[in-house]
C-alpha positions in Angstrom: -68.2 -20.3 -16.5 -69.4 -23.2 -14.3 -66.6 -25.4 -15.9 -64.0 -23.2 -14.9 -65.2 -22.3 -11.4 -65.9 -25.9 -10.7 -62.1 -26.5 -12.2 -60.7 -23.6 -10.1 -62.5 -24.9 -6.9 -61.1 -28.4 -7.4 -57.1 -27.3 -8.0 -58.2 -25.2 -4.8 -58.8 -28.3 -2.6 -56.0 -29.8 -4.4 -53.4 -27.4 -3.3 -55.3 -27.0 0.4 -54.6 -30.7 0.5 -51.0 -30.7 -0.6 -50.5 -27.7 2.4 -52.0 -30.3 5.2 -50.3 -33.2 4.2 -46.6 -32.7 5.9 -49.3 -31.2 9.3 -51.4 -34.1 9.0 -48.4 -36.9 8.6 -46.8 -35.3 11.6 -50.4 -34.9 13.4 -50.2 -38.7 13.1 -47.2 -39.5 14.5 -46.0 -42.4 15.6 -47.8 -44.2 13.2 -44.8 -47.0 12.8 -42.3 -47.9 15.5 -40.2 -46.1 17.3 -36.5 -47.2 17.0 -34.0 -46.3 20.7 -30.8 -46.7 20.3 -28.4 -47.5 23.0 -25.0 -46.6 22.3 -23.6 -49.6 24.5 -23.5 -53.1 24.9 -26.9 -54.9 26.3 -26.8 -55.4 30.2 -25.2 -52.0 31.3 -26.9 -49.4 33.2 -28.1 -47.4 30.3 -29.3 -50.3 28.5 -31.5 -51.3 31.5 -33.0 -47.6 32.0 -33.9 -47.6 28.1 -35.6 -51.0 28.3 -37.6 -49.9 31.5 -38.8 -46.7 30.1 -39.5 -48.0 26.3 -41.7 -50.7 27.3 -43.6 -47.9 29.5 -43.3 -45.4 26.3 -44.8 -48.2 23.7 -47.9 -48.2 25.8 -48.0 -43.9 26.0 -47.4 -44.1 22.2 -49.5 -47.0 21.0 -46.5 -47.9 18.9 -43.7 -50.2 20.1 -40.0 -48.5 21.1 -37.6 -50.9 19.9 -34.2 -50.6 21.4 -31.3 -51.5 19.6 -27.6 -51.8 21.3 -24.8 -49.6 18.9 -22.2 -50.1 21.1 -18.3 -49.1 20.7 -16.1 -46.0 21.1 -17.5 -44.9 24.4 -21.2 -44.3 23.0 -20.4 -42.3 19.8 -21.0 -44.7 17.4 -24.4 -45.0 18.3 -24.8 -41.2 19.1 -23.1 -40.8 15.4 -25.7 -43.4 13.9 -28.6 -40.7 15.4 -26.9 -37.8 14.3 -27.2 -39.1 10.5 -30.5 -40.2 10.7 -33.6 -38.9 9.3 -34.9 -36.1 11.9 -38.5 -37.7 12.0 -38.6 -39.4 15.1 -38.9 -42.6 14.2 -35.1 -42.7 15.3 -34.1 -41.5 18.7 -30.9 -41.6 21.1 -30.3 -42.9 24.7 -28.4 -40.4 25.5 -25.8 -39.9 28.2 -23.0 -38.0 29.6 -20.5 -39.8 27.7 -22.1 -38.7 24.4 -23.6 -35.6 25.6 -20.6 -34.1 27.9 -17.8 -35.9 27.6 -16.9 -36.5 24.3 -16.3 -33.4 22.9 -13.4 -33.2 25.9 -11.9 -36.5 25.3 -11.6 -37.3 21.7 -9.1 -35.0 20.0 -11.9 -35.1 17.2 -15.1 -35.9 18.3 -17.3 -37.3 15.5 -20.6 -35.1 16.4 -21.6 -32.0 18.1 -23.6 -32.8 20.8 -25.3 -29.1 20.6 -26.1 -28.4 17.6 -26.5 -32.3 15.9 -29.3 -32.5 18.2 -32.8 -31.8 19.4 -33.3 -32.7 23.4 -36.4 -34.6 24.0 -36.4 -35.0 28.0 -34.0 -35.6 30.2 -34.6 -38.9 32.1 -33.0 -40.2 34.9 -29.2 -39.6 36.9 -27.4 -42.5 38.2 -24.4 -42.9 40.6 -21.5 -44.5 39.7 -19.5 -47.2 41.5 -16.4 -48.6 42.4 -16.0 -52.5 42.9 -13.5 -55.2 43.1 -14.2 -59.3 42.5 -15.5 -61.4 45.8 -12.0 -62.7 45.7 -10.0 -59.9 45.2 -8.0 -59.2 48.3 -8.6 -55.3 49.0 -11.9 -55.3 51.7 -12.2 -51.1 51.4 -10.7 -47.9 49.1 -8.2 -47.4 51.3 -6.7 -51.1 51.2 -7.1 -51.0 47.3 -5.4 -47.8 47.2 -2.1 -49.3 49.6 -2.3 -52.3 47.4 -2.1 -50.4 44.1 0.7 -48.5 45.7 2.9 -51.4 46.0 2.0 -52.3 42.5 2.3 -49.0 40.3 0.8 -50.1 36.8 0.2 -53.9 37.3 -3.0 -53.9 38.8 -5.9 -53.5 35.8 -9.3 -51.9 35.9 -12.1 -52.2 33.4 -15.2 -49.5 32.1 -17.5 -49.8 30.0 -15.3 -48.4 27.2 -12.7 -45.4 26.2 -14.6 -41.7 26.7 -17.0 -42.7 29.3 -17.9 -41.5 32.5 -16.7 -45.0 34.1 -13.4 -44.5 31.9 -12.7 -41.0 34.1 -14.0 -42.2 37.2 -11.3 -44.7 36.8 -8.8 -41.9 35.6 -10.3 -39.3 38.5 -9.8 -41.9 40.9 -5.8 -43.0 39.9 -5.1 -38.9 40.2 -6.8 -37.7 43.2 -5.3 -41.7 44.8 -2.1 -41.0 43.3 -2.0 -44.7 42.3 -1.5 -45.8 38.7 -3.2 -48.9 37.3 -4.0 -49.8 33.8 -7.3 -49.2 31.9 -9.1 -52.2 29.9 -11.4 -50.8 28.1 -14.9 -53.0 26.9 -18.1 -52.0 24.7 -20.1 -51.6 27.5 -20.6 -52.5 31.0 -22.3 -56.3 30.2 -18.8 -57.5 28.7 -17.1 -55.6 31.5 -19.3 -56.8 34.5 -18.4 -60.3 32.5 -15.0 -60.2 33.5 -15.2 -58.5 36.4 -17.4 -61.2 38.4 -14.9 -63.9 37.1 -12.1 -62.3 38.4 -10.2 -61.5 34.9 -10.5 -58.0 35.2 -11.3 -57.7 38.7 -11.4 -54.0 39.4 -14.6 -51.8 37.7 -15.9 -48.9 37.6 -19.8 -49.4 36.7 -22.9 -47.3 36.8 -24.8 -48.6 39.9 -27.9 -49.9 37.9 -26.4 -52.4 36.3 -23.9 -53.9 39.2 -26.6 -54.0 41.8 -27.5 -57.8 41.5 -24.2 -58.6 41.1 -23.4 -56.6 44.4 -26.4 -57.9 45.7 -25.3 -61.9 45.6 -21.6 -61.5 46.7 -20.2 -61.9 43.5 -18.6 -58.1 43.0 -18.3 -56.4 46.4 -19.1 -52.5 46.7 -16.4 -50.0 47.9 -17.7 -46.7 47.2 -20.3 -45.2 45.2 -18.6 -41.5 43.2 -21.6 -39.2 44.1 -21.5 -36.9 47.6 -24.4 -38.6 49.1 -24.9 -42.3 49.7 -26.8 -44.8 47.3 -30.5 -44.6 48.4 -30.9 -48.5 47.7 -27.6 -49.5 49.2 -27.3 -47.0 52.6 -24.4 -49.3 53.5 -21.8 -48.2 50.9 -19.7 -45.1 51.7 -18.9 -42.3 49.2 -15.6 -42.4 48.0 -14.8 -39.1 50.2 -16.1 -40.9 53.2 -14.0 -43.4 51.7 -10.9 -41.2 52.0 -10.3 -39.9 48.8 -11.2 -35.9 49.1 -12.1 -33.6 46.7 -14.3 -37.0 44.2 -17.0 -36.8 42.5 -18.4 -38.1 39.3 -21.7 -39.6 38.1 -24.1 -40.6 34.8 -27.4 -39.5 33.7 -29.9 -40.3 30.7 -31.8 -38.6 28.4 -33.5 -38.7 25.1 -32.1 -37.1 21.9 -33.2 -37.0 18.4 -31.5 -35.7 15.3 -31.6 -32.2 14.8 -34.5 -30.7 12.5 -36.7 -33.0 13.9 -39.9 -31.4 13.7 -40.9 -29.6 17.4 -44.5 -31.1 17.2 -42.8 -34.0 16.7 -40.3 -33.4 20.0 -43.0 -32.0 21.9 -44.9 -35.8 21.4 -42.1 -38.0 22.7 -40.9 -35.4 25.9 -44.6 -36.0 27.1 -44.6 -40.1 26.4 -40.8 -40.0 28.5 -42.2 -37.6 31.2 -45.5 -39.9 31.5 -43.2 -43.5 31.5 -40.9 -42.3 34.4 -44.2 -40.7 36.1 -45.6 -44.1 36.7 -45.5 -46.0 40.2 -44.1 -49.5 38.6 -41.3 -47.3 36.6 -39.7 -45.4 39.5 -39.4 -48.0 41.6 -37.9 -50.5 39.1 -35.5 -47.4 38.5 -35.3 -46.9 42.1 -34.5 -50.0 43.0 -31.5 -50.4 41.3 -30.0 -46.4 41.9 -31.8 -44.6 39.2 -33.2 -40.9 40.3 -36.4 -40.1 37.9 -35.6 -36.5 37.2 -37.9 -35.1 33.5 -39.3 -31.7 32.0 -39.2 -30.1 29.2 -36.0 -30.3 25.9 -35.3 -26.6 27.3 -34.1 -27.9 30.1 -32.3 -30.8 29.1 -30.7 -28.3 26.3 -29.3 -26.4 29.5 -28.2 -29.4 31.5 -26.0 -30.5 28.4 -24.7 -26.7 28.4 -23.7 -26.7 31.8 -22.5 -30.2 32.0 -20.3 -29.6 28.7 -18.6 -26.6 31.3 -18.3 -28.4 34.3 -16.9 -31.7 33.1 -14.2 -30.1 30.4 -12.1 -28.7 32.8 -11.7 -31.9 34.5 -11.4 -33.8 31.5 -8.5 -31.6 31.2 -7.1 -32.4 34.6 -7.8 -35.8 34.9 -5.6 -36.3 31.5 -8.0 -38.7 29.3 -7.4 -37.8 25.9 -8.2 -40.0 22.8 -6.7 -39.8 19.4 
C-alpha cells in the first residue's frame, strides 16, 4: 500500500509539473533576446525610432532587442517575415502604416492580413511626413516646384522610401491634389533614398521627418512643407503643405509594435509595458522629439483600433490617389 501511494503521489507531481511548465516558460520570459525587425533599409525614420526605443526596452527587459533591417516591397517583406514566425515573442515587428494600413489598399494581393496575422503590442510614436528638394535644386517653395513641374509634365523624378508606403502616396497625393505629373523612383528605404536625394540624383523626396532632419538641418536637403495640419514642433519654420497652397493635404506615419498572432497574451501584455516604460523616459522623448516624433502608447486594444480605423480612413484615398501595385 505504501508502494503504491508513494508511486501515485510521484506521477502526481509529475503531471503537476508537466501542467506548469508552458506557465512557468512563459512566466520567464524574455529569457533569450528579443529579435525587432524593421521592415526598411537602416537610416530611415522607422529604423531610427526602433533603435531609440530598443536600446531603452533591453534595459526594461534585461535582455537585449536586436533590430534587424528586412527591407523591400514597401515593408511587407519584413511584416511577412513576422507573420510566419513563431508567436513566442522572441520575434516582433516595427510596425507602420505602410504595413499596417496601407498595404492591404495598394497591393492587388497583399501577402498578409494585417488584422488577423497579428497581435498589437503598443502603439509607439506618429511622425510627420515631409516634402524636400536638393540644396541645388532650383524650386525655393511648393508653389515654385509645382510651376516648375508644370512646365515639365513627367520629366521631373521623385524618390520614397519604396512602392506601398506612406512617402510613395504622399508623392502620389501630392501630383493629384497639384495636378502635376512627375515620375516615382522607388528605393528600399529612406537611407538609399535620402542617398540620392542629398546628391542631387534624385533630387525631389518625400521622407518621414525623423530621418531628414539632419540633413535639413546642414543645408544639404531644403524643407518645403511638412504633410500634417499643424507645423513640425522641432522645425516651427516649415509651412504645412496647405499653408503651402495645396488644399484639401494631408498624410502622415506612425509606429508600433506587432507580434505574430497566437502569441501568448501574458506574453503581449510583458512587451506593451517594456514599450510604454521606454517611450516614458525623459532621455527617449526628447531624442524622439527632437527629430519630429510624437510619443503616443497604451494598451494592444488600442492600437488594434487605430489599425481598424486607419485601414478605413486611408483606403478610400488609396482609391483616389490611384496607387495600385500588381
Amino acid at each position: 500500500m505504501k508502494r503504491r501511494s508513494l508511486l501515485q503521489g510521484t506521477l502526481a507531481l509529475a503531471a503537476a509539473a508537466a501542467l506548469a511548465a508552458p506557465a512557468l516558460a512563459q512566466g520567464s520570459f524574455p529569457n533569450k533576446p528579443v529579435t525587432l525587425v524593421v521592415p526598411f533599409a537602416a537610416g530611415g525614420s522607422t529604423d531610427l525610432v526602433a533603435r531609440t526605443i530598443a536600446q531603452a526596452m533591453s534595459e526594461t527587459l534585461g535582455q537585449q532587442v536586436l533590430v534587424d533591417n528586412k527591407g523591400g516591397a514597401g515593408g511587407n517583406l519584413g511584416a511577412t517575415f513576422v507573420a510566419q514566425a513563431a508567436p513566442d515573442g522572441y520575434t516582433i515587428l516595427m510596425g507602420t502604416i505602410a504595413t499596417h494600413a496601407l498595404s492591404a489598399a495598394i497591393y492587388a494581393k497583399p501577402p498578409f492580413d494585417p488584422v488577423k496575422d497579428f497581435a498589437p503590442i503598443a502603439w509607439l510614436v506618429t511622425v510627420p511626413n515631409v516634402l524636400t528638394v536638393n540644396k541645388d535644386y532650383p524650386a525655393q517653395n511648393v508653389q515654385e516646384l509645382i510651376a516648375r513641374l508644370k512646365e515639365r509634365p513627367g520629366e521631373e523624378v521623385y524618390s520614397s522610401s519604396g512602392n506601398g508606403t506612406p512617402l510613395h502616396l504622399s508623392g502620389e497625393l501630392f501630383k493629384s491634389l497639384a495636378g502635376v505629373d512627375m515620375v516615382h523612383v522607388p528605393y528600399q528605404g529612406s537611407g538609399p533614398a535620402l542617398v540620392d536625394a542629398v546628391s542631387g540624383a534624385v533630387p525631389i523626396n518625400f521622407d518621414n521627418l525623423p530621418s531628414s532632419t539632419e540633413f535639413i538641418r546642414s543645408g544639404a536637403l531644403r524643407a518645403l512643407a511638412v504633410t500634417t495640419k499643424e507645423r513640425a514642433a522641432n522645425f516651427p519654420d516649415i509651412p504645412t503643405m496647405e499653408e503651402a497652397g495645396v488644399p484639401g493635404y494631408e498624410t502622415n506615419t506612425w509606429n508600433a509594435f506587432f507580434a505574430p498572432a497566437g502569441t501568448p497574451p501574458d506574453v503581449v501584455a510583458i512587451l506593451n509595458k517594456a514599450a510604454n516604460e521606454a517611450i516614458a523616459k525623459p532621455a527617449v522623448k526628447t531624442r524622439l522629439a527632437e527629430v519630429g516624433a510624437t510619443t503616443v502608447g497604451g494598451t494592444p486594444e488600442e492600437l488594434a483600433a487605430h489599425v481598424q480605423s486607419e485601414i478605413a480612413r486611408w483606403r478610400p484615398v488609396v482609391e483616389a490617389s490611384g496607387a495600385r501595385i500588381e
